[in-house]
C-alpha positions as a printed NumPy array, in Angstrom:
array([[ 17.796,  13.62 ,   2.515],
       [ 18.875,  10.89 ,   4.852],
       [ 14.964,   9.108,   5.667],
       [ 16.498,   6.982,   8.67 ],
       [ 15.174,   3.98 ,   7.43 ],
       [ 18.647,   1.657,   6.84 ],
       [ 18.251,  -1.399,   9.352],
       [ 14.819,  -1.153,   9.324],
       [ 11.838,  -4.056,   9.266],
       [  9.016,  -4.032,   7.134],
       [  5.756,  -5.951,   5.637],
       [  4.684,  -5.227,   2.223],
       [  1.559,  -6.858,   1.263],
       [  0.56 ,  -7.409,  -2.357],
       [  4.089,  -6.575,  -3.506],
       [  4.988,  -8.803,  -6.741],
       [  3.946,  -6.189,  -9.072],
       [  3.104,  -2.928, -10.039],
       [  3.131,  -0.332,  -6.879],
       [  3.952,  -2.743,  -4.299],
       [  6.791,  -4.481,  -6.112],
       [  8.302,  -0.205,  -6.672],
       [  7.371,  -0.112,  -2.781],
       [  9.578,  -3.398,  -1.663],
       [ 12.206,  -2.041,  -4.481],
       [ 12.118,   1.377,  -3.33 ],
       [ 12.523,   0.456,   0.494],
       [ 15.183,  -2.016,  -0.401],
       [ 17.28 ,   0.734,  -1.953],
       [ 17.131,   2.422,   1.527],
       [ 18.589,  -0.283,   3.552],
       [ 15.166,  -2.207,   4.499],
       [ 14.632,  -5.35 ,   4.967],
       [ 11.224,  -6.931,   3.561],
       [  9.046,  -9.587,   4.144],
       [  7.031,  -9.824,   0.901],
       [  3.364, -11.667,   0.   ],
       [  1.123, -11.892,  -2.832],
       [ -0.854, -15.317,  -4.418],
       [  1.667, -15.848,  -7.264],
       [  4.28 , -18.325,  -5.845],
       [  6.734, -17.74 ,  -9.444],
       [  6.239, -14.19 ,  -9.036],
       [  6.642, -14.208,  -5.388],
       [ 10.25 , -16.349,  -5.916],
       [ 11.811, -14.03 ,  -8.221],
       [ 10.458, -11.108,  -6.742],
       [ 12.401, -11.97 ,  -3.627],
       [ 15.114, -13.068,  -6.199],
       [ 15.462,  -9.697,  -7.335],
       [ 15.431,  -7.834,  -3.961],
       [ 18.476, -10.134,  -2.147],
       [ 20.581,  -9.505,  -5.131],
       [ 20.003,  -5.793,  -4.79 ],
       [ 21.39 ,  -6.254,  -1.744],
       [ 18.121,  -7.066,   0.835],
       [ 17.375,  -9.374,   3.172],
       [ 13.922, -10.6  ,   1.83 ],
       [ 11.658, -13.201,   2.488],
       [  8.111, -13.894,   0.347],
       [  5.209, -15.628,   1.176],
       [  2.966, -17.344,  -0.72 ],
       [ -0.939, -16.649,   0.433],
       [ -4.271, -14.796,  -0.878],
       [ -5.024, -11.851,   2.2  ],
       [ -8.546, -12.709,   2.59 ],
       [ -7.358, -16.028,   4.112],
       [ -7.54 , -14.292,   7.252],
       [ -5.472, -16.998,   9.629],
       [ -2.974, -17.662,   6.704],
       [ -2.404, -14.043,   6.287],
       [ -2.122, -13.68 ,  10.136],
       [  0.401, -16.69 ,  10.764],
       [  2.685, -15.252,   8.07 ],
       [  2.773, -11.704,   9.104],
       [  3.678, -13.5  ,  12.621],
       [  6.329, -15.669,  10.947],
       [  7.744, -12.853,   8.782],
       [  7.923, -10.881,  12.288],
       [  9.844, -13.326,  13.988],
       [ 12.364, -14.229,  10.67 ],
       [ 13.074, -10.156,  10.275],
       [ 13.826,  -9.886,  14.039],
       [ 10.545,  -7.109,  14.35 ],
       [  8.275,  -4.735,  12.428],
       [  9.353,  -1.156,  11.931],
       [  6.69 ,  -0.579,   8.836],
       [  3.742,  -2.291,   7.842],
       [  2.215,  -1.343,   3.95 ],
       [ -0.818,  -2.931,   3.325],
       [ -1.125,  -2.778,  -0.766],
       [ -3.242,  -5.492,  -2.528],
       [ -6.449,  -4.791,  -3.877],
       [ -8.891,  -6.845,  -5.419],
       [ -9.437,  -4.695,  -8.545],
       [-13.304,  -5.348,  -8.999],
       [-15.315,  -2.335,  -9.926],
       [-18.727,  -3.353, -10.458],
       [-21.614,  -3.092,  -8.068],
       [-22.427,  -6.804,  -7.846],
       [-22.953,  -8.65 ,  -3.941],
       [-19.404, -10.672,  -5.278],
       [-17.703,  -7.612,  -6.372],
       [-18.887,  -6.146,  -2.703],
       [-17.357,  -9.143,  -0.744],
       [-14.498,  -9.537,  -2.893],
       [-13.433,  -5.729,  -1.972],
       [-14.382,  -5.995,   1.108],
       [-12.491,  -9.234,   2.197],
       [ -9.094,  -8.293,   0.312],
       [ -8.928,  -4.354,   0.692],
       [-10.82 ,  -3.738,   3.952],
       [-10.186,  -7.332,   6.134],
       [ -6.6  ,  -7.233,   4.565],
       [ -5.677,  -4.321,   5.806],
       [ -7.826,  -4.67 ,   9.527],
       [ -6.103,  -8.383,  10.343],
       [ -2.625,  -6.908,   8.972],
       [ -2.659,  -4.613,  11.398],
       [ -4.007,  -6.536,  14.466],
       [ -1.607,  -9.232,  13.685],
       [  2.028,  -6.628,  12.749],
       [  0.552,  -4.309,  15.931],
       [  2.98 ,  -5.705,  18.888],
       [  5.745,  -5.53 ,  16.921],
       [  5.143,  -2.126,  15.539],
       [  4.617,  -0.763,  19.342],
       [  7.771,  -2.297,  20.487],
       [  9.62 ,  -1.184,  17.488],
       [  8.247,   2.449,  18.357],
       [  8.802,   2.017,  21.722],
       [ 12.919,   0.763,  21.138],
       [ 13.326,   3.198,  18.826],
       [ 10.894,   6.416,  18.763],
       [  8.921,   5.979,  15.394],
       [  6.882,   2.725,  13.601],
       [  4.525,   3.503,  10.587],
       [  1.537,   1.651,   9.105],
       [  0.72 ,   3.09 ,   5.096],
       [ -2.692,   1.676,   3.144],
       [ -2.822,   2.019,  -0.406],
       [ -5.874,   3.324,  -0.995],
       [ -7.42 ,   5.31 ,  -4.317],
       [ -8.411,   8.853,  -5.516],
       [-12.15 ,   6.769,  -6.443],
       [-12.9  ,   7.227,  -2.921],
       [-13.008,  10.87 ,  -3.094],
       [-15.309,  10.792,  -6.257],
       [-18.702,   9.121,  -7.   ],
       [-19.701,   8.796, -11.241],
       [-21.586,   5.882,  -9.89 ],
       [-22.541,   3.492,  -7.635],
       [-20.005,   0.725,  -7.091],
       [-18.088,  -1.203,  -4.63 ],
       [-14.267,  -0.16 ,  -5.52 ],
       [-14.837,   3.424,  -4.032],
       [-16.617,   3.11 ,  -0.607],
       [-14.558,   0.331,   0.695],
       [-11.252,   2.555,  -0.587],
       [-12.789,   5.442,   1.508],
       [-13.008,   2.835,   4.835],
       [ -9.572,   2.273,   4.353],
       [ -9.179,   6.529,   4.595],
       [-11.223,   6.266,   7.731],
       [ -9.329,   3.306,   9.362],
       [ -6.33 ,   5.148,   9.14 ],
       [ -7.449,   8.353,  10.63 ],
       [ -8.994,   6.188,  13.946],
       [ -5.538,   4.414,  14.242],
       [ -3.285,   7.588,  13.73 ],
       [ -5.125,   8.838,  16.493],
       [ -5.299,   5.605,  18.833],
       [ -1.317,   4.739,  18.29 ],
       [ -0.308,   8.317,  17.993],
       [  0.716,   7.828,  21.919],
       [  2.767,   5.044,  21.439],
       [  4.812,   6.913,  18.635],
       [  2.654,   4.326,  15.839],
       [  2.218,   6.061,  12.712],
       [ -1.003,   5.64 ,  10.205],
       [ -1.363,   7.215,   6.77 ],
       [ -2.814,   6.792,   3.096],
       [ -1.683,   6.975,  -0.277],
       [ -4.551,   7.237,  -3.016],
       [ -2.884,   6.955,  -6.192],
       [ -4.977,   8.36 ,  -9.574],
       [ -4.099,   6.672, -12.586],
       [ -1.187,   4.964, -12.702],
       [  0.615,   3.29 , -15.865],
       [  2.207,  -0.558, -15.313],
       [  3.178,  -2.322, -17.997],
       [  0.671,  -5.206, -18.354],
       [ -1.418,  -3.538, -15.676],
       [ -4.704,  -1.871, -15.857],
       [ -4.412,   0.982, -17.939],
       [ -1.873,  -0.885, -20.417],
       [ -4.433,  -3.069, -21.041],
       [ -7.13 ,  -0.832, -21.418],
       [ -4.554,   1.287, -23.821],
       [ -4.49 ,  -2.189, -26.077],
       [ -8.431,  -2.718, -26.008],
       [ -9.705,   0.233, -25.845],
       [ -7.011,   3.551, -27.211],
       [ -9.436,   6.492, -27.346],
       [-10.649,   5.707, -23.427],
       [ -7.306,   5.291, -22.386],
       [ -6.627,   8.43 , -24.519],
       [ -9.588,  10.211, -22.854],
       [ -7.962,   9.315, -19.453],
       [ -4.435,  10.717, -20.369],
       [ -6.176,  13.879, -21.41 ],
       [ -7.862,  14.729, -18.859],
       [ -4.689,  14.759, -16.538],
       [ -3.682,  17.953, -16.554],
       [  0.261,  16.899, -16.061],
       [ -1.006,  15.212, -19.493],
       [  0.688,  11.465, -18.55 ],
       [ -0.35 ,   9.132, -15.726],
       [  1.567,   8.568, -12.913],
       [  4.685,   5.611, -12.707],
       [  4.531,   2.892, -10.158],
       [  8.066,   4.77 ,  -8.508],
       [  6.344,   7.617,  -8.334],
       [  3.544,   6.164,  -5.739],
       [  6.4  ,   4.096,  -3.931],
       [  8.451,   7.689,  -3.087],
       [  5.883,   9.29 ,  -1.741],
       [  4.788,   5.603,   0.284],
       [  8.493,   5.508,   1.494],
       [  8.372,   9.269,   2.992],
       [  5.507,   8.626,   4.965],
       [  6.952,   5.115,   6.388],
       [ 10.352,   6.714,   7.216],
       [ 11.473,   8.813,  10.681],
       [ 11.529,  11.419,   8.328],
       [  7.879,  11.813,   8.534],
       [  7.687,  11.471,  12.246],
       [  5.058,  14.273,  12.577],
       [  2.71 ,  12.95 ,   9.622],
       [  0.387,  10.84 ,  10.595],
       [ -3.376,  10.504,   9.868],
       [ -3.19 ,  12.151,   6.811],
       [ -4.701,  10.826,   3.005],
       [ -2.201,  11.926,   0.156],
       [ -3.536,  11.958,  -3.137],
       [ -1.319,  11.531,  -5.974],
       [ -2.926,  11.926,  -8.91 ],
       [ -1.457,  14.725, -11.334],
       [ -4.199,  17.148, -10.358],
       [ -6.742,  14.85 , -11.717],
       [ -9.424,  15.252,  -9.019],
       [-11.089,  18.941,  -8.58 ],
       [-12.583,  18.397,  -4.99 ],
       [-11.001,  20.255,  -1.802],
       [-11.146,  18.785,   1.252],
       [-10.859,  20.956,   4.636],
       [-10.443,  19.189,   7.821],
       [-12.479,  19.995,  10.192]])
């Protein structure tokens, strides 16, 4: 399937590692350019290494998102360098789990304000990228934990804003042909990432975890980024609003719209 995304723009946040590097690689192999960001300035330098010899033009920036005007002047800058915005993804996270006032304000700052000033600042572009050529598309990387609640912590609820976000700008930019949808990925297995390291402290919980997947495995990094890269391509053009969960049957609850 041709996804009519070859010349196209994009901004992926949070993209050095993990799912957002397998997003930037994985909309590289389709003919995008990318304007990449994360905190990391080695990892942001051969990150955008790697992409231009695949091929890319690819820039990188060097910032934390909850630096709300640095994150703003770069998504601006990157705008400008790529000649427009076609796709936004916003991807980092701030990984905290706890239910602690920091762990609160950490989330909050890097998952929720992230995502909100991304899209305020990548907006103009994406309407007049719609507008030129009929489809733009914003995708947040969000999590199956906001769909399920073991306990009381901060990781979940400001996932599930994310969910709701989306849904209030599918249906705001749906006029102007702007796109807005949300990956929640279950577990997912990166070498050196969460679960690997919980796999090399901890083998019976990350056992536990594996086994209660009923594919029996966790999910790969490329496996998130397809699924991302469907829902920011033309080929999509009728999707937006929607939450897809990825997550090897892993969650039990059922969701109607209403």
């Amino acid at each position: 399937m041709d996804l009519g995304l070859r010349g196209k723009k994009a901004i992926v946040t949070g993209a050095t590692r993990g799912i957002g590097r397998a997003i930037a690689e994985a909309l590289v192999s389709e003919g995008v350019d990318v304007a990449i960001c994360a905190r990391n300035h080695v990892q942001v330098n051969e990150t955008v290494d790697a992409l231009r010899r695949a091929g890319a033009t690819a820039i990188g920036g060097i910032l934390d998102v909850s630096d709300g005007p640095r994150l703003r002047a770069w998504i601006e800058e990157a705008g400008q360098i790529l000649g427009g915005i076609d796709i936004l993804i916003s991807n980092p996270g701030a990984m905290v789990g706890e239910n602690t006032e920091k762990d609160w304000e950490s989330n909050f700052r890097i998952d929720v304000m992230g995502a909100v000033r991304s899209v305020e600042t990548a907006k103009p572009y994406l309407v007049k990228a719609a507008g030129e050529k009929g489809d733009a598309s914003i995708v947040f990387i969000a999590s199956v934990a906001a769909s399920e609640a073991r306990e009381a912590t901060s990781y979940g609820p400001m996932k599930a804003a994310l969910i709701h976000f989306a849904k209030g700008l599918a249906r705001e930019l749906a006029p102007k042909h702007v796109r807005a949808n949300v990956v929640s990925p279950g577990s997912v297995f990166v070498k050196d990432g969460y679960w690997d390291k919980i796999a090399q402290a901890s083998p019976d919980q990350f056992q536990d975890r594996v086994t209660r997947n009923p594919i029996g495995r966790m999910a790969t990094a490329n496996e998130i980024a397809n699924a991302v890269v469907f829902l920011a391509s033309p080929a999509s053009a009728f999707i937006t609003g929607i939450n897809v969960i990825i997550d090897g049957g892993y969650t039990q609850s059922v969701v109607y719209d209403p």
